[in-house]
SESELO-928619 format. One record per residue (C-alpha): x, z, y. Coordinates in Angstrom, 3 decimals, decimal comma, m for minus. Example, Ala and Ser with C-alpha at 12.3 -4.5 7.8 and 13.67 -1.06 7.14 Angstrom:
+----------+----------+----------+
!       xx !       zz !       yy !
+----------+----------+----------+
!   12,300 !    7,800 !   m4,500 !
!   13,670 !    7,140 !   m1,060 !
+----------+----------+----------+
***
This chain:
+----------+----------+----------+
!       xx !       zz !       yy !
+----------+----------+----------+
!   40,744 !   68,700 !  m61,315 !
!   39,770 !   67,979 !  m64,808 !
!   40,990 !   64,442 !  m65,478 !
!   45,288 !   63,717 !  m64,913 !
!   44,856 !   60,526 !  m65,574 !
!   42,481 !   57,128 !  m66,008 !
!   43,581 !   55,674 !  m69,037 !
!   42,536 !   51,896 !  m67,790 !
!   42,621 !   52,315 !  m64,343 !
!   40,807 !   48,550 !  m64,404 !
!   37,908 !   50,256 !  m65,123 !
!   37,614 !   51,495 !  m61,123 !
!   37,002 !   48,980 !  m58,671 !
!   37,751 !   48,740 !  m54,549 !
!   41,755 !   49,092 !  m55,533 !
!   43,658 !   48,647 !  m52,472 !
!   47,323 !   48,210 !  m52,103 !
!   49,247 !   50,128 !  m50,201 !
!   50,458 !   49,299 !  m46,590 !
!   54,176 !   50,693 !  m47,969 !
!   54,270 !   48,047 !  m50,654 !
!   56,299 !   44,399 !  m49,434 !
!   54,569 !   41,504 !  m49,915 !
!   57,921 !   40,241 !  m52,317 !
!   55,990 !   41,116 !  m55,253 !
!   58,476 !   44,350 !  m56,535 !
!   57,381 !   47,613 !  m56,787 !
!   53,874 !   48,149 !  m55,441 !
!   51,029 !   50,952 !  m55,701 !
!   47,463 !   51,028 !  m55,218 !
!   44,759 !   53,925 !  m53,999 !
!   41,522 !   54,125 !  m54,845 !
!   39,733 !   55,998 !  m51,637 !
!   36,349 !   57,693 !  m52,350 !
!   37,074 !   58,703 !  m55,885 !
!   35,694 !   62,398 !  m56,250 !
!   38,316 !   63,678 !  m58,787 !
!   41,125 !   63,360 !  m56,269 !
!   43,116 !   60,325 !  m55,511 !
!   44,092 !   57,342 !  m58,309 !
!   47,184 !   55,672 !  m58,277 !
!   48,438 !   52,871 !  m59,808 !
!   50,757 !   50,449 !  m60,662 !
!   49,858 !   46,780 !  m58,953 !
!   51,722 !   45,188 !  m61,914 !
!   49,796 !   46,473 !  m64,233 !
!   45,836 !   47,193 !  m63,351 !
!   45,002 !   47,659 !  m67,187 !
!   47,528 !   50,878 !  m67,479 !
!   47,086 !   53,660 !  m66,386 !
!   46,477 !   56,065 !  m62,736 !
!   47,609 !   59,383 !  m62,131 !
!   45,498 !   61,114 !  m59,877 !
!   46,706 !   63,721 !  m57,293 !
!   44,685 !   65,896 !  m55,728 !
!   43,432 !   64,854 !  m52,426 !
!   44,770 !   67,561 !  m50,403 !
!   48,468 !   67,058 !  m52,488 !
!   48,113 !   62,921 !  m51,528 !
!   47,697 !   63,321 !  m47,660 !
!   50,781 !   65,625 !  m47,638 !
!   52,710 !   63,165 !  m49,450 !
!   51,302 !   60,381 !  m46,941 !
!   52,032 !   62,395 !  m44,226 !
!   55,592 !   63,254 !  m45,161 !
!   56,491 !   59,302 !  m45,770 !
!   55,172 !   58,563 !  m42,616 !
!   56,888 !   61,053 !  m40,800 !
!   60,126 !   60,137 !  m42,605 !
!   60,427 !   63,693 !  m44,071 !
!   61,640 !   61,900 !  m47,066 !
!   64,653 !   59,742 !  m48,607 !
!   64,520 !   57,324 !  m50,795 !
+----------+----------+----------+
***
């Protein structure tokens, strides 16, 4: 992977938020599927900062391990 990070991740469009995040307006992330670098992630409350972006194979572990409630919060 050659890029960390997207400086202004508002530059990407088709954000979605994710089904994890409450709808009481706290903390909330959003993916960006189909990007070819890996997998951007940001920050809802902020779309002009920045995503990190984890490699694809790294993300559906992660996504796999909160949905099997492999981790704590």
């Amino acid at each position: 992977m050659n890029e960390p990070t997207i400086p202004n991740a508002s530059s990407l469009h088709g954000w979605r938020k994710s089904t994890y995040s409450g709808n009481e307006g706290g903390s909330c992330i959003e993916v960006l599927d189909g990007y070819p670098n890996g997998v951007p992630v940001r920050d809802s409350k902020a779309p002009q900062g920045p995503a990190l972006i984890f490699p694809s194979a790294g993300w559906t572990s992660f996504v796999t391990a909160v949905k099997d409630g492999h981790l704590s919060v």
